[in-house]
C-alpha positions in Angstrom: -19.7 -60.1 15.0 -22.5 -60.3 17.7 -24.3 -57.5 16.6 -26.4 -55.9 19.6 -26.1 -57.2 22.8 -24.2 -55.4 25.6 -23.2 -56.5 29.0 -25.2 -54.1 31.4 -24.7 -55.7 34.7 -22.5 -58.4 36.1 -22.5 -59.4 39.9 -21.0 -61.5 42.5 -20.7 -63.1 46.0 -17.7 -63.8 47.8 -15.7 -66.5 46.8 -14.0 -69.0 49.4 -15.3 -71.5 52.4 -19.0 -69.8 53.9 -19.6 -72.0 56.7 -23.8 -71.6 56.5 -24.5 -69.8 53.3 -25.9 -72.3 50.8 -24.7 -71.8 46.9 -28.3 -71.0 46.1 -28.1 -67.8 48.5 -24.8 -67.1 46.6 -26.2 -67.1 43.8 -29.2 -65.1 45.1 -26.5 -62.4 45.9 -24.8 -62.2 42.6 -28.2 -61.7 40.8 -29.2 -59.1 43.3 -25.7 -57.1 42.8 -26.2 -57.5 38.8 -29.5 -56.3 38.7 -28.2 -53.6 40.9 -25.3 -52.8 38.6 -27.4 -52.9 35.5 -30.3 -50.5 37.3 -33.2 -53.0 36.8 -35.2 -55.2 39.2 -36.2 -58.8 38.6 -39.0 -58.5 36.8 -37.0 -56.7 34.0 -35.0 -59.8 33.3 -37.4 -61.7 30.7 -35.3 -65.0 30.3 -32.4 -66.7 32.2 -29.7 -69.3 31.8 -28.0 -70.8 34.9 -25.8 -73.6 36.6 -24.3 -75.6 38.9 -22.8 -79.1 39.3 -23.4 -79.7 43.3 -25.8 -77.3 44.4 -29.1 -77.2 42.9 -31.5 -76.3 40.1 -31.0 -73.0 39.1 -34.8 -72.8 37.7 -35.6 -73.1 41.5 -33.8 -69.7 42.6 -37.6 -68.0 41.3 -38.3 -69.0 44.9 -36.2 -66.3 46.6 -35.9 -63.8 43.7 -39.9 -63.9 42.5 -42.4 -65.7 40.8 -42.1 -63.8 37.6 -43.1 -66.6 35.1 -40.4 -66.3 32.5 -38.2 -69.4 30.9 -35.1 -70.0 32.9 -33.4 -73.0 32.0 -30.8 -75.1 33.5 -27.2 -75.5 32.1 -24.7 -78.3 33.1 -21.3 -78.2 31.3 -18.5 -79.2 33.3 -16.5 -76.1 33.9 -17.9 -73.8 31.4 -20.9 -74.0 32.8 -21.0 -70.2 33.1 -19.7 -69.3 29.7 -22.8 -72.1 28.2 -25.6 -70.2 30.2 -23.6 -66.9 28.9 -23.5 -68.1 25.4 -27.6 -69.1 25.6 -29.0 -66.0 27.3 -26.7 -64.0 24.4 -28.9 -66.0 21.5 -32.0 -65.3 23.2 -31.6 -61.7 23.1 -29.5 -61.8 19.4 -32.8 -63.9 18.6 -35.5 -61.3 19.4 -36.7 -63.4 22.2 -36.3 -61.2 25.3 -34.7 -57.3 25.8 -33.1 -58.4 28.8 -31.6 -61.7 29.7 -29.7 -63.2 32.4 -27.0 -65.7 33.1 -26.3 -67.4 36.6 -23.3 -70.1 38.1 -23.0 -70.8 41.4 -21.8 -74.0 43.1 -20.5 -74.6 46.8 -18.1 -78.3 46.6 -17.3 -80.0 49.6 -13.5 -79.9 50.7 -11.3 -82.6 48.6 -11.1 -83.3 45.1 -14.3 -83.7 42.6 -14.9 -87.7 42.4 -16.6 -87.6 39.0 -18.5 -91.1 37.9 -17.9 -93.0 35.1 -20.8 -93.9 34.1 -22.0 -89.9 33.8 -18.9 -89.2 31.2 -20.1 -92.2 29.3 -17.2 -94.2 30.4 -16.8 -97.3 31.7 -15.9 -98.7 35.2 -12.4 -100.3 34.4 -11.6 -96.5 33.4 -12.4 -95.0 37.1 -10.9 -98.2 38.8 -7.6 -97.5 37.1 -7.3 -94.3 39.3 -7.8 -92.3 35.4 -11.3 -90.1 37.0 -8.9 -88.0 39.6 -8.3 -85.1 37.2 -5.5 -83.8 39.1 -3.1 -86.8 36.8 -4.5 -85.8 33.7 -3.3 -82.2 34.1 -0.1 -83.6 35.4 0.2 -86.0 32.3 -0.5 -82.6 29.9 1.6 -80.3 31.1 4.9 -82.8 31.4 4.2 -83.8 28.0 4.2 -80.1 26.9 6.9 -78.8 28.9 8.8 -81.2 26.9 7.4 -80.7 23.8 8.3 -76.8 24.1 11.3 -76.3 27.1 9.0 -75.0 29.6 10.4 -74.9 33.1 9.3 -75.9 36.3 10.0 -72.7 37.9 7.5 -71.0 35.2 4.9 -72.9 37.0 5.7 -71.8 40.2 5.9 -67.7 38.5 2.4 -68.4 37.1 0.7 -69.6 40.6 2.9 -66.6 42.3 1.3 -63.8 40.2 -2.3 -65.7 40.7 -1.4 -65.1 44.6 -0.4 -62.0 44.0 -3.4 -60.5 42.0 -5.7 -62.4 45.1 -4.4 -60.1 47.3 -5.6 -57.3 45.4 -9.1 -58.6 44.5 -11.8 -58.2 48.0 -14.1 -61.3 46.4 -11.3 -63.5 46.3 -10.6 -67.1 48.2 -6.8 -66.8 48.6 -6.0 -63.1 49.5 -2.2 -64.2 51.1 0.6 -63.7 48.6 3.0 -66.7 48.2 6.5 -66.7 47.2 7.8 -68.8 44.2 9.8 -70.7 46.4 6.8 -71.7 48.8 4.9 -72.8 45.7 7.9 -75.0 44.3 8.8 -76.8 47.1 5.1 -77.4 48.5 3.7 -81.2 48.4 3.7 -82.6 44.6 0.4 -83.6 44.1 1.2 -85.0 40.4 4.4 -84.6 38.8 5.0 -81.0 38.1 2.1 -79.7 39.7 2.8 -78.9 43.7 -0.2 -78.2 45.8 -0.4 -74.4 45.7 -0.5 -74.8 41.9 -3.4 -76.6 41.6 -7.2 -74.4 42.4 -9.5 -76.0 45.1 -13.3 -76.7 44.6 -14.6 -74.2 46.2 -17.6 -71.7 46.6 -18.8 -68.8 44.9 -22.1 -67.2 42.5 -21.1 -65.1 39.3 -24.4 -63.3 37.3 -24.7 -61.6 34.3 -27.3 -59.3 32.7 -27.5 -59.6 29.3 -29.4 -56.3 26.7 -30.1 -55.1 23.2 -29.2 -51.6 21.8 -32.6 -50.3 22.3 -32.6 -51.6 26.2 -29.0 -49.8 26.6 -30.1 -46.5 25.6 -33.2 -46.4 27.6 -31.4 -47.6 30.6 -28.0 -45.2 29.7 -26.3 -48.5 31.2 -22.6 -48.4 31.1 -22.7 -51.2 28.6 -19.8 -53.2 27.3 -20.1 -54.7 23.9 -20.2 -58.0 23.5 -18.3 -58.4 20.3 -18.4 -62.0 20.4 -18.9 -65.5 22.2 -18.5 -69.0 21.1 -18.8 -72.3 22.6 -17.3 -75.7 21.0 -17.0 -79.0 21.9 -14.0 -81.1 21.3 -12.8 -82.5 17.6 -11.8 -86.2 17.1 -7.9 -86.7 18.2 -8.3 -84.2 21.2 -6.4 -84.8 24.3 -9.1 -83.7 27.0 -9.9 -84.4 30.7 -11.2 -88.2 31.1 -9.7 -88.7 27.2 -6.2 -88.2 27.8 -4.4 -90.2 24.7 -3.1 -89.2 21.9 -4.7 -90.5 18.6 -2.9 -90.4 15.0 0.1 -88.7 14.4 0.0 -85.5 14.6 -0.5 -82.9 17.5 -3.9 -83.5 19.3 -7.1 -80.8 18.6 -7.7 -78.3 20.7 -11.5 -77.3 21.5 -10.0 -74.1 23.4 -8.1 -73.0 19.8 -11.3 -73.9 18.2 -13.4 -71.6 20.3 -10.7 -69.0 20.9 -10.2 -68.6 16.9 -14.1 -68.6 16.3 -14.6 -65.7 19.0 -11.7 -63.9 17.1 -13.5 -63.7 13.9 -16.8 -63.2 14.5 -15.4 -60.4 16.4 -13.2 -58.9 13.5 -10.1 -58.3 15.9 -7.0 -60.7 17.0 -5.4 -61.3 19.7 -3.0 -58.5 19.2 -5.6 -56.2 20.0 -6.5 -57.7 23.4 -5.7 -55.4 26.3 -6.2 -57.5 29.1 -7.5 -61.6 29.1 -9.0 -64.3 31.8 -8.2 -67.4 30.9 -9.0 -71.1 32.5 -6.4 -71.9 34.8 -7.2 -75.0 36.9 -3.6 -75.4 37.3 -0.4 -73.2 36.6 -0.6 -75.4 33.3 -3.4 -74.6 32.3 -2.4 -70.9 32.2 0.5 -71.7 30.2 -1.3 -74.0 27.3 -4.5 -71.9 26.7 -2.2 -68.7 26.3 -1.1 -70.4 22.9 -4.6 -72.1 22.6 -6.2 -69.5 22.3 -3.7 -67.4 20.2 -2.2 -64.9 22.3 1.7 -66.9 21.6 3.2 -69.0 19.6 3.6 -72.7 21.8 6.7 -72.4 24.0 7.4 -68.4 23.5 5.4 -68.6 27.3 9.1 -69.3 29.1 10.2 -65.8 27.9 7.2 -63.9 28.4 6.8 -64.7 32.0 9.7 -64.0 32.8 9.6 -60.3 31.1 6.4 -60.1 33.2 4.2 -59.5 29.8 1.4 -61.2 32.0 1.4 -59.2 35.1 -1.2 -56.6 35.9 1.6 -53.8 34.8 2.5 -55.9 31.7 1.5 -56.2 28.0 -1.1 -58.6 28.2 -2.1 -59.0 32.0 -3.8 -62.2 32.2 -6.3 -63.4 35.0 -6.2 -60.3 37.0 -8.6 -61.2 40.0 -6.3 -64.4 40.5 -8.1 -67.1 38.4 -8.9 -70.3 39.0 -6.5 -70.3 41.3 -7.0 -67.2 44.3 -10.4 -67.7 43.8 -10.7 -71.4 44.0 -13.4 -73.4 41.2 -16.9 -73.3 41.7 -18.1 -74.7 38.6 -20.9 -73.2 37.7 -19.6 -69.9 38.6 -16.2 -69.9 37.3 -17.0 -68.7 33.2 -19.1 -66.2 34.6 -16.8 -64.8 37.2 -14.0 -64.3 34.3 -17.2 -61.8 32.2 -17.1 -60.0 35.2 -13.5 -59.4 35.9 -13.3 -58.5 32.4 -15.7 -56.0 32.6 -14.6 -54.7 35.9 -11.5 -54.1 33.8 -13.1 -52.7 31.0 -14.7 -49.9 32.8 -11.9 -49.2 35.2 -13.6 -50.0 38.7 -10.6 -52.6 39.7 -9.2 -50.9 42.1 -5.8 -51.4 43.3 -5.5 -54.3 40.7 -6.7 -52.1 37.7 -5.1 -52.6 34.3 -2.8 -49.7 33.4 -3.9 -47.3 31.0 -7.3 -47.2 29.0 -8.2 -51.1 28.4 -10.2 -51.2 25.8 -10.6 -54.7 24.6 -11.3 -58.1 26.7 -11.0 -62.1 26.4 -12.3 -64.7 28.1 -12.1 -68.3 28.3 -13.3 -70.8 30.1 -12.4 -75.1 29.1 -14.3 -77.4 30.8 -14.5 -81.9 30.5 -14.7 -83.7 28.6 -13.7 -81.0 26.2 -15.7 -78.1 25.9 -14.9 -74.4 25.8 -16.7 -71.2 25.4 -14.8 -67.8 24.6 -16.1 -64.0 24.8 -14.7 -60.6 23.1 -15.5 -57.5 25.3 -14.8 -53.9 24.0 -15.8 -50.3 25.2 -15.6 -47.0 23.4 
C-alpha cells in the first residue's frame, strides 16, 4: 500500500477549443485552482512533475506562477503523461523528499488527428509510409479483433459513446456538453471499421493539476484529503499488441500493460476491483472503454455486452465508469488527460459532482490512464 500520501488539491481549466488562451495559461489555471482547493500558495509546493506533448516545457510555467527555486521536472509519456508526473511527485513525497508536491498536464493540439513520426517511436520510415502512424486504424484493428474474439456488438459501441455524451452534459469543464443519441452515433461517418466519428475523442485542449501531501502536512492543513492507496505505472511486456505495435506475436493472447498496472495498483492497495465504487478509465475510443474494463479487472473479457446493457456503467449503476464523459466529452489533451481522471475521481470521492454525482456514499476510486507505445499508470483512491 502507499503508505502516506493524500491528495489535497486537484484543479482544472476548461476543456474544449479556447481560441487565444495558450495551454501554458491552462495549465497556469489548474495549478492556481489546486492550490486553491488544497489551501496553500505556490511557494508551499516544494517539488513538481509536469507535461505536455505540443505545448511547452512545463519547467517553464515558474515564469507565471514564481520563481520559487524548487525541482520541477518534465514528463513526456504519450497519453499517460499525467498519471507518469502523478506517479513521480507521489515517490518524491513517499521518499521524504518534499511535504508537498505537485503534478501538472496540459496540452492545446491543433484541429485533425496527431501525425506522430517514426523516427521518435523508434520506428522506421517504411512503417509511417504504410499509413500504420494514423492511430485511429490501430484502434479499429483492436477492437474488431476483440469483438470477435468475445461477441461484442456494434451497437455496444454506440451505448458506450452515448453515456460518454450523456455524462458531458452534466460536467461544466467539459468539451462536448450536447447529448447524442445511439442512433446519431451509429450511423455517423466510419472513420475505421467499427469506429464512427462520434466514437472516437478529438485532440483537444485542457490543464489538469494535482497537489500531492504526507500525513503530517494533512493534519496541519485539516485538507479534505483522499488517500492515495496506490499508483503504478508499467510499460508494455514482450507479445503486447500496443499502438504503433499492432501484431500479434506467439500463440497465445497478447500482454496487456493496462492488466499489468491495473493488477499491481490492486495489490499494493490491498482491495479488488469488487470494492471499487466508481472508475475512470482510458477511453480514446468506445473500444477502449470496453477492453480496459476487463484489463483492468473489473469483468471477465466479453461479460461487457451484458453489462451495458443492464446500465452497470451508468452514473446510477453498479460500477459508473468515466463519469465527467472521458476521453470522449472532454476531448484528449495529452498531458492533461491522467490527471483530469485523479480529479474526477476525487470530485466523486468527496461528493462535489453535482448533478452527475455518484449515488450513495463512494467510497473507493480507479483510475487508468494507457498511453503508446504501451504504457499505463493506475491509481486507488479511498476516503473514510
Amino acid at each position: 500500500m502507499t503508505q502516506g500520501v493524500s491528495i489535497i488539491g486537484t484543479g482544472l481549466s476548461a476543456f474544449g477549443r479556447q481560441p487565444g488562451v495558450t495551454g501554458r495559461q491552462m495549465a497556469v489555471t489548474a495549478i492556481a485552482a489546486a492550490l486553491a482547493d488544497a489551501g496553500l500558495t505556490w511557494p508551499d509546493v516544494q517539488v513538481a512533475f509536469g507535461g505536455s506533448d505540443s505545448s511547452g516545457l512545463a519547467d517553464t510555467l515558474v515564469a507565471e506562477l514564481g520563481f520559487t527555486g524548487i525541482p520541477f521536472t518534465n514528463v513526456k509519456n504519450g497519453c499517460a503523461t499525467g498519471g507518469s508526473a502523478l506517479f513521480a511527485a507521489v515517490n518524491a513525497v513517499r521518499s521524504g523528499a518534499a511535504d508537498v508536491a505537485l503534478a501538472v498536464g496540459f496540452d492545446k493540439h491543433p484541429r485533425g488527428a496527431f501525425d506522430p513520426t517514426p523516427g521518435e517511436w523508434g520506428l522506421s520510415d517504411g512503417y509511417g509510409e504504410a499509413g500504420l502512424m494514423v492511430t485511429t486504424q490501430f484502434f479499429g484493428a483492436k477492437i474488431n479483433r476483440y469483438m470477435r474474439l468475445h461477441g461484442i456488438s456494434a451497437t455496444t459501441l454506440a451505448k458506450i459513446a452515448e453515456k460518454a455524451y450523456h455524462n458531458g452534459s452534466l460536467n461544466p469543464n467539459a468539451w462536448r456538453r450536447e447529448p447524442m443519441t445511439i442512433e446519431q452515433i451509429a450511423t455517423a461517418p466510419m472513420v475505421n471499421d467499427p469506429l464512427t466519428r462520434f466514437m472516437f475523442c478529438s485532440p483537444g485542449e485542457g490543464g489538469a493539476a494535482i497537489i500531492v501531501a504526507n500525513e503530517s502536512t494533512v493534519r496541519r492543513l485539516g485538507a479534505r484529503a483522499v488517500r492515495l492507496r496506490a499508483i503504478t505505472h508499467r510499460t508494455r511486456r514482450f507479445g503486447s499488441f500496443e499502438v504503433f505495435s499492432p501484431s500479434v506475436q506467439g500463440t497465445g493472447e497478447p500482454t496487456s500493460v493496462s492488466a499489468d498496472a491495473a493488477a499491481a495498483a490492486f495489490e499494493q492497495a490491498g482491495i479488488g476491483p469488487d470494492d471499487i465504487d466508481v472508475a475512470q478509465l482510458q477511453d480514446t475510443e468506445s473500444g477502449a472503454e470496453i477492453m480496459h474494463m476487463a484489463e483492468c479487472g473489473f469483468c471477465a473479457h466479453g461479460d461487457q455486452e451484458a453489462m451495458i446493457a443492464a446500465g452497470v456503467t451508468e452514473i446510477g449503476g453498479r460500477l459508473p465508469v468515466n463519469t465527467d464523459g472521458g476521453c470522449l466529452a472532454n476531448g484528449e489533451p495529452i498531458g492533461a488527460s491522467g490527471l483530469r481522471q485523479v480529479h474526477e475521481i476525487v470530485t466523486q470521492l468527496r461528493g462535489s459532482a453535482g448533478a452527475r454525482q455518484v449515488p450513495g456514499t463512494p467510497r473507493n476510486g480507479f483510475t487508468h490512464v494507457y498511453g503508446a507505445p504501451g504504457i499505463s499508470a493506475c491509481t486507488v483512491l479511498s476516503v473514510g
